[in-house]
N, C-alpha and C positions, 0 to 999 in steps of 0.2 A: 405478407405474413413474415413475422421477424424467425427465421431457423433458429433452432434450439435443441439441447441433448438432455436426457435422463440417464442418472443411473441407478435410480431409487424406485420403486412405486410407493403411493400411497399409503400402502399397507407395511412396508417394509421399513419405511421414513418414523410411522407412528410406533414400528416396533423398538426401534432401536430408542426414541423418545422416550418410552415408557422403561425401557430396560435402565436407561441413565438416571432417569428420575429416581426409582428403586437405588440405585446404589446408594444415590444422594440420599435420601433418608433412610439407610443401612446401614451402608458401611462407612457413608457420610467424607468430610475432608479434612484437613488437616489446616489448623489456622491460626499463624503464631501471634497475630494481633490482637490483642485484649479488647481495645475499642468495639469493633468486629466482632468478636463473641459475645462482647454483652449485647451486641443492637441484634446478635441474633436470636441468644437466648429471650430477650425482652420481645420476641416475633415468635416463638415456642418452638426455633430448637434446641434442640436437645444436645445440651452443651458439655463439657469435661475439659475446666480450667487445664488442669493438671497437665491432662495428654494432647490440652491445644488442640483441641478435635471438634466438630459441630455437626449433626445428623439432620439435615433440615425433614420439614415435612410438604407433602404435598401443595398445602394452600401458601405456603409461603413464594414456592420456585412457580405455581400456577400464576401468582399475582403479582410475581413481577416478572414475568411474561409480559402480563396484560400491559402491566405501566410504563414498560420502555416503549419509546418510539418507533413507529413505523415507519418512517424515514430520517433522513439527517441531511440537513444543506449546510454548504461549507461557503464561506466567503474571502474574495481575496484581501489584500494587506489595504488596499483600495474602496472598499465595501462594497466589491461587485459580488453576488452571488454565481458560481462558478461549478456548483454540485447539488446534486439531488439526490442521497444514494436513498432509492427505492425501488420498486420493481426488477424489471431487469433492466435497469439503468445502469452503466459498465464507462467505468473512470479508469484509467491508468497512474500509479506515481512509481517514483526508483524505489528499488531496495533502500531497505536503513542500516545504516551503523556498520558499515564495513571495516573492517582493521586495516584495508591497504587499497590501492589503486593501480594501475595498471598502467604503466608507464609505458607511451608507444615509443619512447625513441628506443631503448633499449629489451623492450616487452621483460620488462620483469617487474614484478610486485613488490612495493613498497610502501614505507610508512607514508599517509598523507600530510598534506600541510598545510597551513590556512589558506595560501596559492590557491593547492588544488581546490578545496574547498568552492571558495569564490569562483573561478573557474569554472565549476559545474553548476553553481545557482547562476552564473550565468549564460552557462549552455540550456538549461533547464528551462527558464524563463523563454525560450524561445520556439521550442519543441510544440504543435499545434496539438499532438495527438495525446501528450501526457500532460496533464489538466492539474496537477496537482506536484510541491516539490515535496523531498523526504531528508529528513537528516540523514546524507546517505553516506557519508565518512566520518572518522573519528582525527581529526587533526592532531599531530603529534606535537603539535611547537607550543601547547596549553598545557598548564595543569591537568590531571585524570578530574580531578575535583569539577572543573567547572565544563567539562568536556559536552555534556546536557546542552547546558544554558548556551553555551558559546557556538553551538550548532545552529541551535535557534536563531541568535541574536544574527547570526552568518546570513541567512534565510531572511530572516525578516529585513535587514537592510540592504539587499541585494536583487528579491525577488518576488517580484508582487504575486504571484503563487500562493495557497495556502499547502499548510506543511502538514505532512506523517510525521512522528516524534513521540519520544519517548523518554522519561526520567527513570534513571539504573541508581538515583538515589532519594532518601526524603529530601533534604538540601535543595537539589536540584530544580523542585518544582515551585518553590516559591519566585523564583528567578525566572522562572520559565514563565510562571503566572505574570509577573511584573513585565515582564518583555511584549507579552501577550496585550496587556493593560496600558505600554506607550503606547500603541498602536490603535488600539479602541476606544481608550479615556475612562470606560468605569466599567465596572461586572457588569452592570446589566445590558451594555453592547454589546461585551462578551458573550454573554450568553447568547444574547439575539442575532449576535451576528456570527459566529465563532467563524477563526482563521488555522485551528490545528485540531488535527485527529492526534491523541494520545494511545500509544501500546501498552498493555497489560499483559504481564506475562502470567502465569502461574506454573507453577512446577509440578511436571508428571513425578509419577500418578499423584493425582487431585492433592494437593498441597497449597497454601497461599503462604510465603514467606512475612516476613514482619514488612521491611521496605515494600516489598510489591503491593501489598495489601493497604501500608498508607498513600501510596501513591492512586492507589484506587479510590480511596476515602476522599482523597483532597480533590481528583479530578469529578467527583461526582458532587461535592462539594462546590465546587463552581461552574457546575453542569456542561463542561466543558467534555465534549463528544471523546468516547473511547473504544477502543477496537482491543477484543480480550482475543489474545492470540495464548492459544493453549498449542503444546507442541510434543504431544505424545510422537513415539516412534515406533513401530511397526515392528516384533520381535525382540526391541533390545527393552525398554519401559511405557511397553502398551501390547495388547495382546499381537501376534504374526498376522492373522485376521484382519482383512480393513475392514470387515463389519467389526472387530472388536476393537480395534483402534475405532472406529467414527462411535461406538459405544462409551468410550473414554474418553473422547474430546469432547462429545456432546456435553457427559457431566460436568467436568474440567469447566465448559464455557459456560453453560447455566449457572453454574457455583457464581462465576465471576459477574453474571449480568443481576442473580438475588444477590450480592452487597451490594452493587452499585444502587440499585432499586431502594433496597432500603436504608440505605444512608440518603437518598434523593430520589424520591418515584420520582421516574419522566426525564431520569440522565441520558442522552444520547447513547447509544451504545452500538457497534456493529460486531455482528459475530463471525468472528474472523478467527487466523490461527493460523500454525507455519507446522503442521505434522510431514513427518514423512515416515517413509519405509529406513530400515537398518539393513544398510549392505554388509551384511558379515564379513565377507572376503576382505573387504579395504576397512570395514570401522568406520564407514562414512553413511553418512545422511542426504542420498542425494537429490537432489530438489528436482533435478532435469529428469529423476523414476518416472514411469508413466504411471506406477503405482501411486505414487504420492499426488501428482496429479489430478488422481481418479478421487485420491478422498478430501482433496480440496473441495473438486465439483461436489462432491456428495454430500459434504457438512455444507457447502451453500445450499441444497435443496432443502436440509433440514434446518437453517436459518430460516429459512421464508418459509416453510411450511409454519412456526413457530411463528412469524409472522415479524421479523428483523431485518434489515437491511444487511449484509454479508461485504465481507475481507476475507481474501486470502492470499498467499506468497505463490505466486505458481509459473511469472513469466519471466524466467530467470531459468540460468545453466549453470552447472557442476566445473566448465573449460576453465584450462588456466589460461585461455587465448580468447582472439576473437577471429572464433576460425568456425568451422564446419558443426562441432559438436554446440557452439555455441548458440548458434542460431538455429539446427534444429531443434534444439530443448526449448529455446526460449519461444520460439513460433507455434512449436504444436502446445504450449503452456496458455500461449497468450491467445490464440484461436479458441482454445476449451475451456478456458475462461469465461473468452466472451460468449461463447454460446451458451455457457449454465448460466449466464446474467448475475455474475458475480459482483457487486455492485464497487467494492475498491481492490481493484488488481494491483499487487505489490510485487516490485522484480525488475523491470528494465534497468539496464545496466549493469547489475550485477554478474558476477561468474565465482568459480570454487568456493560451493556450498554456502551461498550469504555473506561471504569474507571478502570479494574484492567489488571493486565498482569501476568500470572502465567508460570511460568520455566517448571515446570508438564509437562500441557496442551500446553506450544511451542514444546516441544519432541513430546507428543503426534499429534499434529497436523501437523508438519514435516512428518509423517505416513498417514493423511490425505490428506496433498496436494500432497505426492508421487502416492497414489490411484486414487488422481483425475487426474493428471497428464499421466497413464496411462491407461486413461479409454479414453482419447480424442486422444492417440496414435491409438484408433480402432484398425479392425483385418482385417490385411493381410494375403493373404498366403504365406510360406517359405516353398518353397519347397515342396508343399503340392498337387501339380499337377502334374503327375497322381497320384492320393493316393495308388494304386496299390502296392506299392514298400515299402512301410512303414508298411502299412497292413502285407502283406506277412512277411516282417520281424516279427512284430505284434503276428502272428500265431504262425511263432517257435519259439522265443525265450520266448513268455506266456508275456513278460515284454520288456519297453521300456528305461530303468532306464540308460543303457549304451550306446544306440543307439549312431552312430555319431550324428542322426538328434536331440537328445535332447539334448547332449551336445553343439550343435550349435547354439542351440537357449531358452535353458533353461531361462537361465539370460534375454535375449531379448524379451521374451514373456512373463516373468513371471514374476511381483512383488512383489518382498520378501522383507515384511515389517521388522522393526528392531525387538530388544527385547521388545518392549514398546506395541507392536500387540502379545497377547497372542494364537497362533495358536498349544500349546501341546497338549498333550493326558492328560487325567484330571493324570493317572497315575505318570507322568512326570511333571505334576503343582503340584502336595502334594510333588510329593521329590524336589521339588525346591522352597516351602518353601510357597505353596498356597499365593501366593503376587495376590495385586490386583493391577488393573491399575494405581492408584495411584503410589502403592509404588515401584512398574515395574519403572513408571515415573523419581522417584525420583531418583531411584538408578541410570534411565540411565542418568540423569542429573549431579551428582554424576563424573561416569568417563567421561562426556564430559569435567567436569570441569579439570579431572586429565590429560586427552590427551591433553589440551590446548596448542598450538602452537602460539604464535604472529605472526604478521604480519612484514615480513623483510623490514622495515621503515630503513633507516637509521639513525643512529644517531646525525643530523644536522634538518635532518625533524622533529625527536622527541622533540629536543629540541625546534625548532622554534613554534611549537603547543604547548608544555609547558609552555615556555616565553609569549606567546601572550595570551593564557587563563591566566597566574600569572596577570598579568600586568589587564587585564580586571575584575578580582576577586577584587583586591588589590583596584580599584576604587568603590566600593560598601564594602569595609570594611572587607575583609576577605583578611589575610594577606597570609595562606596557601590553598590548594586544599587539601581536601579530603585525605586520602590513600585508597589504595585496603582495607586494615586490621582494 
């Protein structure tokens, strides 16, 4: 029996359902894209060029319900299939788009740099338990212009992973597409095989900006899978309420899954989002709340009861370290995650509110999402009927150490965390040099970077995603790319 949590029923899931739908054709959204408004009005709602505004109607948000996807596979840079998000099928990848990284020699946050960058798709690429990479920095040594594409372009020839990502302009996503396209060879392996989940944002309360909203038109457009993260907050622009915030993400995200639909029935799409609660006292937003938490799990029940495959941001901490607050936020995140069968968990690595990204705490939390990951395997029995037989063994030998039955199932039962999970005898932690978590961390970070193996790109591939990020640099003034060094 796989363990699982609720915190919705049935009846409370369909209220809050019907309640968002009524806004939607009420009080409706806000939509500064023209394209968009006409394909809605031409769908019968109920449009006002003027005030950039669209009221939809029931049959419209009903039927594209029905035409998005009920699951989504993702495949690596390799064309191995590598995700299935459906049921409660539970993925891990890092946080995105950080402003800074966490520097362990001197533990202070700073700008990153294509170093780091590179660094972490290649720490990333190696991590068993996080199945997917994330544009998870914003490198400082690039123009802001190509900052998008340059992320990707990082990812794509570093780490055979399939990526989380995001375009913050229209610009952006043609580059993105093309980088996508050396990789694949034409749209329609794109399509068939897709390598990146795209974020969509939209701005509380219910608004779709011009950019965001073409950005949505062109990923649905080449059916290239999208995760609409709506990010109401709790007392400051969404009601105090988490049934009235999960009221207002709900509509928020439906808005955003009718365009995709009708600009492309049958867009991939995951309903996902990054809400949280509003700490008054500080003016912060913090993700480690158990509150916020709780309405992650809860807009996943009303994904799937809708019947969509689910994203949300939940296994991630508020710390400006990698210290004690960090690891509990991120552990009881990524545990209740995987028990609502959240199907793309976004967050390891990160700390202070989605802003930094630390190498440390991604090893470290690759340890986390492996614990969580075998906590919703539950407990079968192997072989354990009639116990009669194991016992008796049991008796004479005093010890099970050799047994066939735990050589059978040692590994399969049992998860054994890496070097980075201090499980010694304190005896064996002094003669190995009393390290703490941190510096466990570092060192295992350390020879991830020395095992590093590239991904077997060809050299035709490599070069067309070199040439096409020069060429896009070179238009914003920067004659070279970065080195590793």
């Amino acid at each position: 029996m796989r363990p699982s949590i609720r915190l919705l029923s049935d009846d409370f899931v369909r209220q809050i359902v019907a309640e968002a739908i009524d806004i939607l054709c009420t009080l409706g959204v806000g939509v500064d894209h023209p394209q968009t408004l006409s394909v809605l009005s031409d769908h019968g709602a109920k449009v006002d060029i003027e005030r950039r505004h669209a009221a939809f109607t029931e049959d419209i948000i009903h039927e594209a319900i029905e035409s998005a996807p009920s699951s989504i596979r993702l495949y690596d840079v390799e064309g191995n299939q590598t995700h299935n998000f459906s049921g409660h099928a539970v993925y891990f990848t890092p946080g995105s788009s950080a402003l800074y990284v966490l520097d362990h020699l001197n533990k202070k946050m700073r700008a990153p740099t294509t170093r780091d960058y590179i660094e972490y798709t290649k720490v990333v690429s190696q991590l068993g338990h996080i199945t997917s990479q994330s544009t998870a920095m914003i490198p400082s040594d690039v123009p802001a212009e190509i900052s998008d594409s340059y992320r990707l372009f990082l990812s794509l020839l570093y780490c055979e992973k399939p990526v989380v990502t995001g375009a913050f302009s229209v610009e952006s996503f043609g580059v993105m597409k093309d980088l996508q396209m050396a990789i694949r060879g034409t749209a329609e392996s794109l399509r068939d095989r897709p390598l990146a989940v795209f974020s969509c944002c939209p701005t509380s309360p219910l608004h779709w900006n011009e950019v965001t909203c073409q950005n949505l038109v062109d990923y649905a457009h080449y059916s290239i899978p999208v995760e609409i993260v709506a990010m109401p907050l709790s007392g400051l622009v969404a009601p105090v309420t988490l049934t009235g915030t999960l009221i207002q993400h709900t509509a928020e995200t439906l808005s955003g899954v009718v365009i995709s639909q009708l600009v492309n029935p049958g867009t991939p799409v995951l309903y996902g989002g990054s809400p949280a609660i509003f700490d008054v006292r500080f003016e912060t937003t913090p993700m480690g709340a158990i509150e916020t938490m709780m309405i992650a799990c809860a807009y996943n029940e009303i994904g799937k009861h809708l019947g969509l495959p689910t994203q949300a941001y939940i296994s991630m901490s508020d710390a400006k370290q990698v210290d004690a607050q960090a690891g509990l936020e991120t552990g009881m995140g990524a545990v209740l995650g995987a028990l609502s069968g959240i199907n793309s968990i976004s967050g390891p690595g990160m700390i202070d509110f989605e802003n930094c990204q630390s190498l440390e705490k991604l090893v470290l939390d690759n340890e986390v999402c492996g614990m969580a990951l075998r906590l919703v395997e539950g407990i079968e029995p192997k072989e354990d009927f009639p116990a009669r037989g194991i016992l008796q063994e049991l008796f004479e030998q005093r010890h099970l150490l050799i047994s066939d039955h735990t050589r059978r199932y040692m590994n399969e039962e049992i998860f054994f965390p890496g070097p980075v999970i201090d499980r010694a005898s304190k005896t064996r932690w002094e003669q190995e040099g009393e390290l703490t978590l941190e510096e466990r961390a570092h060192r295992q970070v350390k020879q991830l970077l020395e095992s590093y193996e590239p991904p077997t790109l060809d050299e035709q591939t490599r070069n067309d995603l070199t040439e096409r990020m020069e060429h896009e640099a070179r238009r914003y003034g920067q004659q070279r790319l970065p080195t590793e060094h």
